[in-house]
N, C-alpha and C positions, 0 to 999 in steps of 0.2 A: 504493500500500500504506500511506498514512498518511491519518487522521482527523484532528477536532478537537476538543478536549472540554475547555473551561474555557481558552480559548485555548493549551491544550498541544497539540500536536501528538504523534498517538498513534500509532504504527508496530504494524502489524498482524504478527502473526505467519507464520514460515514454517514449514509443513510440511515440505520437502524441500530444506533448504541446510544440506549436509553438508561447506560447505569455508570455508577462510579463502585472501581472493587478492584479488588487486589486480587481474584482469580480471571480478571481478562486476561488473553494474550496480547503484549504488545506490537504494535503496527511495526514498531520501529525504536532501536535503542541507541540514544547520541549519548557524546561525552560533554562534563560540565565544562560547561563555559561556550558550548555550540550553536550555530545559529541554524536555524529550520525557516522554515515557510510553511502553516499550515492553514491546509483547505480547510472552508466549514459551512456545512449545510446550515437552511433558516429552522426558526424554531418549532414549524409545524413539517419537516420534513416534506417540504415541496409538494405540499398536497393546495398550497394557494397558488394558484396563477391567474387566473382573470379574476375581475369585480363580480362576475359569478359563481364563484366557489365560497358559499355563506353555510354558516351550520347554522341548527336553530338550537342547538347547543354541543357546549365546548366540547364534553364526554365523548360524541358522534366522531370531530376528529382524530381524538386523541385515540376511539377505536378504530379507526383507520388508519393511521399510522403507526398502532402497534406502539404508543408511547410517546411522548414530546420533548421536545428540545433534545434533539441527537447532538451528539459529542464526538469531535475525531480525538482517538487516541484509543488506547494510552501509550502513553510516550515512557519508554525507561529510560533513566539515566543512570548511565554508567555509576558506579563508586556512593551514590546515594542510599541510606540505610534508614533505619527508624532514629527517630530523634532528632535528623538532620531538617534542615531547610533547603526548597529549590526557590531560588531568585531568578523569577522572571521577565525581562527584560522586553516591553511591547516597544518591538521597535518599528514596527507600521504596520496602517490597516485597511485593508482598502475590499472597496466592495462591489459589486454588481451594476449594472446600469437599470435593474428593477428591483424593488421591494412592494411588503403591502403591510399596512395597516386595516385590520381587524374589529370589529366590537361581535362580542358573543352575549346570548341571554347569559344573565349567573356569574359570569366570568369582570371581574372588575370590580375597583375601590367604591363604587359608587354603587353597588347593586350584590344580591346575596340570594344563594339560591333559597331563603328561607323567606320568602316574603308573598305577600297576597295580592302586592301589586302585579299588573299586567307587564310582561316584555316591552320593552324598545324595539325589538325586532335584530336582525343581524344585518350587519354592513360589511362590505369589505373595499378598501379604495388601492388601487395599485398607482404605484409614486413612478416616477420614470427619475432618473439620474442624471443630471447633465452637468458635468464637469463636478461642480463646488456644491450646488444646490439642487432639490427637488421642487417640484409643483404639487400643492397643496388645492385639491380642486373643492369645492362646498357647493352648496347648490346656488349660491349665488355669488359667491367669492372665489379667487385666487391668490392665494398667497405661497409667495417664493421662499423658502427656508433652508440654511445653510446647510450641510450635510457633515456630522459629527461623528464618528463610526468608534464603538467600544466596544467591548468585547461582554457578552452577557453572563458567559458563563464560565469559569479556569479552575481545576478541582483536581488537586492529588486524590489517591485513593482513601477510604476509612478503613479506618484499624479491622474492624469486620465483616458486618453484614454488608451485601450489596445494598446503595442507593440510588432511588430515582434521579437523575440530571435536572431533573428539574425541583430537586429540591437544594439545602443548604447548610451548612456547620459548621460551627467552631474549626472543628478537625481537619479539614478536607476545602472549607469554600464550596464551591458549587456555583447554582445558579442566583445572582446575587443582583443582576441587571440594574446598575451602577453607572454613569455614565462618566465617571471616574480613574474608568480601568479604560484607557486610550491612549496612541501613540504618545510616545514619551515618558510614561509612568512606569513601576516595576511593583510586581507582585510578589508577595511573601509567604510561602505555604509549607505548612507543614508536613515533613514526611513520617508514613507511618507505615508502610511497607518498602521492602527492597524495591530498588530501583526509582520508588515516588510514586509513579504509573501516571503521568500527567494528562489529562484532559481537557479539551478547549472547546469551545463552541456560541452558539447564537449571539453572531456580530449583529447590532443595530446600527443601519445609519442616522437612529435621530430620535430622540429620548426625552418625554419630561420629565422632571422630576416624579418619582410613583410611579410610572407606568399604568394610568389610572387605568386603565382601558383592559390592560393586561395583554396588552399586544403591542410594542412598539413598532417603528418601521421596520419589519423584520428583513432581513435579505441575506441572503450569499454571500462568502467572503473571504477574503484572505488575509492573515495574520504573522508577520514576518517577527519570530521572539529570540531572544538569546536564554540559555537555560543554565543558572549557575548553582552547583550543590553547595552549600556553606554550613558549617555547623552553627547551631541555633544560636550561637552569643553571638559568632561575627553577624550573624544575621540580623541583628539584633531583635529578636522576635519576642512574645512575652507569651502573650496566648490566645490572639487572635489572630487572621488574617489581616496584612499589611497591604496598603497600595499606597505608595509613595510617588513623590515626584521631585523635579532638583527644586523646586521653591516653599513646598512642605511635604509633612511627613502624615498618613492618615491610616486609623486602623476601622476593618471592617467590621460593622457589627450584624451579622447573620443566626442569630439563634433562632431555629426550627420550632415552628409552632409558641414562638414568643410572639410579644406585642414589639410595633411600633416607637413605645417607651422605652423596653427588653434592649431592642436594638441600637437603640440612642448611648441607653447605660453603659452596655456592656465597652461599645466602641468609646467611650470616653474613658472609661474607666482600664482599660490595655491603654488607651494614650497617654495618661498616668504614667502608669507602670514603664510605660518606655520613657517617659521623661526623667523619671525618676532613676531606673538602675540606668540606660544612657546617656543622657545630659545632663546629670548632677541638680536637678530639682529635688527640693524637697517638696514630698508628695499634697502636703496642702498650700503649697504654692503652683505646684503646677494646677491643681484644684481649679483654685483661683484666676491664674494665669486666662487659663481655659475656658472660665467663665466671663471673659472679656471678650479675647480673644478665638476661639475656638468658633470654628464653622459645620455645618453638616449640610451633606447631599444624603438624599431621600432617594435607592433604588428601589423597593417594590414595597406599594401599600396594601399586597393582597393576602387576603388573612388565607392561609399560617403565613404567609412569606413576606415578612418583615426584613426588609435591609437598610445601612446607609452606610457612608464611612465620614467618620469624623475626623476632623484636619486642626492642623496647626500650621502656620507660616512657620519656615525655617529659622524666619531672620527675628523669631520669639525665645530660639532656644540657645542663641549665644555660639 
């Protein structure tokens, strides 16, 4: 499942790998510090292609695709063990000249399948790509929108049981849909089996905060990363997933079947902790610090799947 194209090494995408685990076989095994290119299917498995492909509900696709938000990999790396960290390196992203955004009954911040109200009905609008931005068509408007491309989903494997990709954890990361995690930043994850077994997948070109909808611009895509094993201290990891960038430092907050609050907490609270054992804050000063200064992006408001990652400017930490 891997090519070669400018002596990178390109991993082709999968269709149907709907889990994170430590008994897949890997596509492909690099050494740390490698660079790859990896393909990666949308997060319904290509089952959208025109404004006529609507479900009347979300379940319908998900049994037709045998699963959602498919994952290429897993990716082994060399000399990487339990305990260790792989630092990953988004060093560009780029995507398709189509995507589509979605509304499903049930599916979204804004709607729950527990209710007496009547449907909204299902939509689907396909965006076309042109250069930098998309066309946004409404029934009486157009509006032009820049095209921002992250990666939705990047997930070592978990210590045991197989997981859905389309969930999220402390352990592992997952699907965390973030618009955070894009060229130039670098990912921080934990390994918990040989090799890491790293997973990547559902690149968005274009995201609000929440994902109210639970469908971003979804599309096709390619993801050029560097892969580095590092033990957990030079990592400087605490006990979350990290995404960083050269102007700040932020950690993810993803607990499974937590609140929105869960997720805020936990991610402030590992930014602590790194401030404290790495930059010589004392911990109710960084508190504090944080409470000024500290920022949050909001990747999914859809219950169980709560994410954000919370940030500090660098030029806070001395």
């Amino acid at each position: 499942m891997a090519a070669i194209q400018n002596d990178i090494p390109i991993v082709k995408r999968n269709l149907r790998e709907f889990y994170f685990a430590g008994d897949i076989e890997p596509v492909i095994s690099i050494r740390s510090g490698q660079t790859i290119i990896v393909e990666t299917e949308d997060a319904n498995a290509g089952l959208i292609q025109t404004e006529n492909d609507v479900y009347s509900d979300f379940s319908k696709l998900f049994e037709k695709a045998g699963g959602c938000n498919p994952v290429t990999g897993p990716i082994y790396v060399e000399d990487a063990s339990p305990g260790d960290c792989l630092v990953v390196k988004l060093e560009s992203i780029t995507v398709e000249q189509r995507g589509y955004t979605s509304i499903f009954p049930t599916l979204g911040a804004l709607q729950s399948s527990y209710t007496l109200q009547p449907s909204h009905g299902s939509v689907t609008k396909i965006c076309e790509i042109q250069k930098d931005h998309f066309i946004f068509s409404g029934k009486n408007k157009e509006i032009s929108i820049p095209v921002e491309p992250f990666i939705g989903t990047i997930s070592t494997a978990p210590v045991k049981e197989r997981i859905y990709s389309f969930y999220h954890g402390k352990d592992y990361c997952g699907n965390i849909d973030c618009p955070d995690l894009k060229a130039g930043t670098t990912v921080v994850l934990p390994v918990n089996v040989e090799g890491g077994l790293l997973s990547v997948g559902d690149i968005h070109a274009r995201q609000g905060d929440g994902e109210i909808t639970g469908c971003a611009l979804e599309i096709r895509g390619k993801v050029q990363i560097t892969v580095e094993c590092l033990p957990k201290e030079k990592a400087q990891f605490c006990e979350w997933p990290q995404v960083n960038a050269s102007d700040w430092i932020g950690s993810i907050g993803c607990p499974l079947g937590g609140s929105l609050d869960d997720a805020v907490r936990v991610a402030y609270l590992d930014l602590i902790e790194r401030m404290h054992a790495y930059y010589g804050f004392d911990k109710l000063d960084a508190y504090q610090l944080l409470n000024l200064v500290g920022r949050v992006t909001v990747g999914q408001v859809l219950e169980p799947l709560y994410t954000c990652v919370a940030k500090i400017d660098r030029k806070y930490l001395g």
